[in-house]
Structure formats: C-alpha cells, structure tokens
VOPAGU-2260 file (C-alpha; in pm, 1 decimal, decimal comma):
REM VOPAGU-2260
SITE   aa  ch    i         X         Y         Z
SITE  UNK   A    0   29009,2   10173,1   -3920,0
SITE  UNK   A    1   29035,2   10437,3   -3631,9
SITE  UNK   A    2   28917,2   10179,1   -3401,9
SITE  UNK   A    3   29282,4    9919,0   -3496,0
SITE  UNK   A    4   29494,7   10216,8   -3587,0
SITE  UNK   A    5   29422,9   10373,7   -3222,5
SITE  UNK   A    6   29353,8   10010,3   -3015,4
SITE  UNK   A    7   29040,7   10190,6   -2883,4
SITE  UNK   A    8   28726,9   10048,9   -2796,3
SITE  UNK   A    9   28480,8   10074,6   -3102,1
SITE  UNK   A   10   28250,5   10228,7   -2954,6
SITE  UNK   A   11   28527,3   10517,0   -2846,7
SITE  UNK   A   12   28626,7   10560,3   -3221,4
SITE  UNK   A   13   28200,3   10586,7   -3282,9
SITE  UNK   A   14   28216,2   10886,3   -3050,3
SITE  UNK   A   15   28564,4   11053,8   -3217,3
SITE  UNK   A   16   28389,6   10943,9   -3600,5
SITE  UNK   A   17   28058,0   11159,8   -3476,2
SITE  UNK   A   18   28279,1   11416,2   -3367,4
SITE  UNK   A   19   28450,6   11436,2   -3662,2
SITE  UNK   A   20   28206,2   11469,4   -3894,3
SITE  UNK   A   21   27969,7   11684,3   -3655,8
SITE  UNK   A   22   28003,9   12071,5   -3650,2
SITE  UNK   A   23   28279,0   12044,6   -3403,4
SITE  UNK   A   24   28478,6   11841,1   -3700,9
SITE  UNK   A   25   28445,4   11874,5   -4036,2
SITE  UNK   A   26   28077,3   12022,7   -4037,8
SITE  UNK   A   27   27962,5   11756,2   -4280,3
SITE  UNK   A   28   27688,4   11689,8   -4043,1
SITE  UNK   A   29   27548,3   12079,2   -3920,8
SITE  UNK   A   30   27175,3   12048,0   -3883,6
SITE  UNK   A   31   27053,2   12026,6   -3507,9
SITE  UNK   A   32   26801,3   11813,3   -3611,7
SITE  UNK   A   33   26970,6   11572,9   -3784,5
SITE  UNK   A   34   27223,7   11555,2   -3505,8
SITE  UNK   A   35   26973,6   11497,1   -3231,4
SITE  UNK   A   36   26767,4   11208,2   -3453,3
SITE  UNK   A   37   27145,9   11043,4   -3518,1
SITE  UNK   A   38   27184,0   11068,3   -3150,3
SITE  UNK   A   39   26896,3   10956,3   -3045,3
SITE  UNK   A   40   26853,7   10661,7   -3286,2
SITE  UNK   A   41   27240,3   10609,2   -3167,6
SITE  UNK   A   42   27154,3   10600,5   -2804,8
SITE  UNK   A   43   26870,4   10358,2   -2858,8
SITE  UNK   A   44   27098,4   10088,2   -3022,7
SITE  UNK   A   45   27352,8   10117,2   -2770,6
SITE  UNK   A   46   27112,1   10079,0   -2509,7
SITE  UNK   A   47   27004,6    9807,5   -2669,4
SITE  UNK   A   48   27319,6    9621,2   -2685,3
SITE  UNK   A   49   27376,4    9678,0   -2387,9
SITE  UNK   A   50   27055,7    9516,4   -2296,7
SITE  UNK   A   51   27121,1    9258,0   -2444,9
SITE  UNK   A   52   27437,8    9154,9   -2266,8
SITE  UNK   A   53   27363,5    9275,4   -1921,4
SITE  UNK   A   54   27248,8    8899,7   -1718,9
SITE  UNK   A   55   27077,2    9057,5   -1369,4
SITE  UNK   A   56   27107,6    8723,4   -1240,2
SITE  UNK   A   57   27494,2    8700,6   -1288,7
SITE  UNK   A   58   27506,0    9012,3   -1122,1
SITE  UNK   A   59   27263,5    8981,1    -830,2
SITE  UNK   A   60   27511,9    8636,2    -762,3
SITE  UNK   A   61   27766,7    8903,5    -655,9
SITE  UNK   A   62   27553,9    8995,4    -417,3
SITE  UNK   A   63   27659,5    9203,9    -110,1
SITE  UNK   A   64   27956,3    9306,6    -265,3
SITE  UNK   A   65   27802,1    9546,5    -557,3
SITE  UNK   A   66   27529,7    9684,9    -362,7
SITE  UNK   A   67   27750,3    9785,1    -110,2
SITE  UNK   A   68   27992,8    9910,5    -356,4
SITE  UNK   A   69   27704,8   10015,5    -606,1
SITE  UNK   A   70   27527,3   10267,7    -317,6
SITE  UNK   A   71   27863,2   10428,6    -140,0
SITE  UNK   A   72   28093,4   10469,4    -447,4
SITE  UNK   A   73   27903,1   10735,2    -637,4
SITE  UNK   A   74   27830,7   10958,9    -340,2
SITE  UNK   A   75   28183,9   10896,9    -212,8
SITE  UNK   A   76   28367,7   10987,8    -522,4
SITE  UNK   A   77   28146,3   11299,4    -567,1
SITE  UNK   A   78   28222,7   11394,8    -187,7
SITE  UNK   A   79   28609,8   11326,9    -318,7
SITE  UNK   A   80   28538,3   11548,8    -630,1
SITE  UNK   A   81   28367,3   11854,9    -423,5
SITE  UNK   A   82   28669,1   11808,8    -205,3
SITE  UNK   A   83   28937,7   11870,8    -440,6
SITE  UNK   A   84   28772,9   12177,9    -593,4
SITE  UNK   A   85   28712,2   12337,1    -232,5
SITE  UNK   A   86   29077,3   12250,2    -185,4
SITE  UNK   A   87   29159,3   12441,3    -494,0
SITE  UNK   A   88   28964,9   12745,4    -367,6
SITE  UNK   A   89   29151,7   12744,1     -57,4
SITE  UNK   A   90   29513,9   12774,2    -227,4
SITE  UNK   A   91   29401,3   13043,3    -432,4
SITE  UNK   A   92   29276,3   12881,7    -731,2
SITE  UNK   A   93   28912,4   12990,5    -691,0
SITE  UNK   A   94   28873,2   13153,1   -1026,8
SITE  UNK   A   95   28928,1   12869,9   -1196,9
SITE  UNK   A   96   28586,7   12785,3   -1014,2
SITE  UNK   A   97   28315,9   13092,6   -1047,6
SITE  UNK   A   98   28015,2   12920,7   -1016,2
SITE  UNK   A   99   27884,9   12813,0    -649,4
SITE  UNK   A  100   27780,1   12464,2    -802,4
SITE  UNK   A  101   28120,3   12351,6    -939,2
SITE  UNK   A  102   28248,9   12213,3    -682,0
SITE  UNK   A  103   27927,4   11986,6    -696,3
SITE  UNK   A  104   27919,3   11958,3   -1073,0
SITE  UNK   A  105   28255,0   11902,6   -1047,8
SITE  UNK   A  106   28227,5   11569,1    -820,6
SITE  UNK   A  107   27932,7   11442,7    -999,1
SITE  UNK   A  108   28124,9   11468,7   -1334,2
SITE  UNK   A  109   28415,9   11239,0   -1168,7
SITE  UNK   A  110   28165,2   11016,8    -989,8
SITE  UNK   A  111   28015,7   10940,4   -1372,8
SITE  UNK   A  112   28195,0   10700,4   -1548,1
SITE  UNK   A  113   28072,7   10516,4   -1910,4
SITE  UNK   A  114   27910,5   10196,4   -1845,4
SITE  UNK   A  115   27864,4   10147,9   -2229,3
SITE  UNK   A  116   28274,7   10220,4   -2281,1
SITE  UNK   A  117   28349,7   10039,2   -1984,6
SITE  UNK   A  118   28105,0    9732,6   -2103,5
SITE  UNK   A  119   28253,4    9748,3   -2460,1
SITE  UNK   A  120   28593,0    9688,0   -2327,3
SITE  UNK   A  121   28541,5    9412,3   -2140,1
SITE  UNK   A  122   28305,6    9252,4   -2424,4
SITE  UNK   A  123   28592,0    9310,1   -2647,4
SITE  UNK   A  124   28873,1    9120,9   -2424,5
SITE  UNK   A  125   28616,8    8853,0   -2304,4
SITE  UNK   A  126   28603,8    8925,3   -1977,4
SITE  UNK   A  127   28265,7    9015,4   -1946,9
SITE  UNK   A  128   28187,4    8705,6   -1772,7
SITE  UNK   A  129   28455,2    8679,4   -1499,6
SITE  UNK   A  130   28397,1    8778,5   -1135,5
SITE  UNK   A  131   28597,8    9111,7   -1218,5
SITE  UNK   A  132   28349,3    9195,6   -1532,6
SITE  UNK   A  133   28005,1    9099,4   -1297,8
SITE  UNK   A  134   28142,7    9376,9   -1016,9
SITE  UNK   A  135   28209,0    9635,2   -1256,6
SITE  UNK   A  136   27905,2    9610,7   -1444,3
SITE  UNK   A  137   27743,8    9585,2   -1135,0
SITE  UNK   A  138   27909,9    9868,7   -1017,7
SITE  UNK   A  139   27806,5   10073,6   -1317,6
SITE  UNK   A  140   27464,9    9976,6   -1294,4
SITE  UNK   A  141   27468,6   10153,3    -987,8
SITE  UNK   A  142   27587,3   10455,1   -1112,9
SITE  UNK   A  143   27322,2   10472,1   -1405,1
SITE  UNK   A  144   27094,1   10482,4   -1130,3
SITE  UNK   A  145   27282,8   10750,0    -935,1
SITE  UNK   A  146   27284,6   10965,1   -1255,1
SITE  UNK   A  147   26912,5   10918,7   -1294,7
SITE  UNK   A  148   26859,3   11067,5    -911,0
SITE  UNK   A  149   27109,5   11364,9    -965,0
SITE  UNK   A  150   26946,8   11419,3   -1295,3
SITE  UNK   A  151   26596,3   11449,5   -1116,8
SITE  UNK   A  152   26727,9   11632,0    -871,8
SITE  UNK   A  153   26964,3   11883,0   -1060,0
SITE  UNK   A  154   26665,6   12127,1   -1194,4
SITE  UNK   A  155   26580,5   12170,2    -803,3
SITE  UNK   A  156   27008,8   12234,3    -670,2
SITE  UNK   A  157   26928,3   12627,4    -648,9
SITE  UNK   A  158   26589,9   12589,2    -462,2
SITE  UNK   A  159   26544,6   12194,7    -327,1
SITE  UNK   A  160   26189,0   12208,2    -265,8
SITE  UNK   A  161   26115,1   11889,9    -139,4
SITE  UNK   A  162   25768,7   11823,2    -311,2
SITE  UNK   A  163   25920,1   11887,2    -630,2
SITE  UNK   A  164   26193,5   11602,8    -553,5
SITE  UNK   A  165   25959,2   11373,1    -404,0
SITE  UNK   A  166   25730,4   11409,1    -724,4
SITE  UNK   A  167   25999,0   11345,5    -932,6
SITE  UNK   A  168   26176,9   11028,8    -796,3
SITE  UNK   A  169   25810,4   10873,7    -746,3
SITE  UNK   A  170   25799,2   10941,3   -1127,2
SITE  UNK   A  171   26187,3   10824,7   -1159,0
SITE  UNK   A  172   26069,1   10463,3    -976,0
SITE  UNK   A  173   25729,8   10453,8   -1110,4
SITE  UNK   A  174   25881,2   10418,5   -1459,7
C-alpha cells in the first residue's frame, strides 16, 4: 500500500493514486468528463468526512484564540508571500515573475494550506481532539473561508468594481 510503504496520510496517497492513473500518469483515466465526475463525486465524500468530524462547539470553546488567529493569519501570510516575490524582483529575479498578479497569487497560494490533509493527519495520530488539534482545525476553518472571499473576489483583481464584489460576497454569506 502506497499509503504504509510512504507513511503518508491516506488521503495524500488518494491524491498521488489519481495522479497516477490520470493523464498526467499512466493515462488509464483520459476522458475530461470522467475526471471531473471522479472529482467531483471525490470532493463530495471528503467533504463529507470531514463533516462529519468537524464539532463547532469544540472549536468555538477555543474561543478568542482561533478567531484571532483564524482572521490575521491568512492575510498576514499572503502579505509575507507578496513580500518575498517583490523581494525577488528587487535582486533581479523578476523574470521568474512576468505576470503583475504573482506576487499576489503567489501569497495566496502560501496562505492556503489543506484542511482535509491537515485533518487526516491528526485523525490518523488521534490528536484530533487535543487543544493543539481544536486550534488548527480552527485555524483552517478560517482559511476555507478566506479562500471562499479571494475566490469571489479573484474574477474582479484586474478591475475591482465594487458592486460586483459586494454582489458576490452577499451571495458568498447568503448561502
């Protein structure tokens, strides 16, 4: 098993199996829509599970800590992300860069992290119920949402029209 062989999560050796067999791997999967109804059905169950474990209660006891944590740490770390890449433009390195939104892509990508790897992990070494487990998922949580709001927002980056955005997060909290 890739998952013992490797001491990954299982839900890491899922994603390498997909790959695998997908039309990066060994093409035995090539059909888009195959792919997108495995993915799709694949997201659903993992949602799911994750659903299933995820006690608000235990993690609204954390209280102040995760909410403050849960609203600076995104926008922080993608401030720390845009920094580094307008740091690399200044020493020369600007063509590793062409676009004029990677720097921002670029801090949102580090600012995203897996809640669903992250989850698994502690699910799989039992420590989804300590104090440590409770902030992270909390933590995580948070960034879901995060990712939700920079996903509504990205279509607008090149031209923020703020109708647009305000129409779309009403829709974002509505659901």
């Amino acid at each position: 098993c890739l998952r013992d062989r490797f001491k990954i999560p299982s839900i890491a050796a899922f994603l390498v199996a997909g790959i695998l067999v997908g039309p990066v791997g060994f093409k035995l999967i090539t059909d888009p829509k195959n792919i997108d109804t495995i993915a799709e059905l694949g997201f659903i169950l993992l949602l799911f599970m994750i659903g299933i474990e995820i006690d608000v209660r235990k993690i609204a006891r954390s209280g102040k800590m995760i909410i403050l944590s849960g609203v600076f740490q995104y926008p922080l770390t993608v401030l720390f992300g845009f920094g580094i890449v307008k740091l690399l433009i200044w020493v020369g390195l600007g063509s590793l860069f062409p676009g004029s939104y990677d720097a921002l892509y670029f801090g949102i990508f580090i600012a995203g992290s897996s809640t669903l790897l992250v989850m698994k992990v502690f699910q799989e070494n039992y420590e989804l119920d300590t104090e440590s487990g409770h902030l992270s998922l909390g933590i995580l949580v948070f960034q879901d949402i995060w990712a939700v709001i920079v996903l509504t927002l990205q279509p607008t980056f090149a031209s923020l029209e703020i109708m647009t955005v305000l129409v779309s997060l009403f829709g974002m909290f509505l659901l």
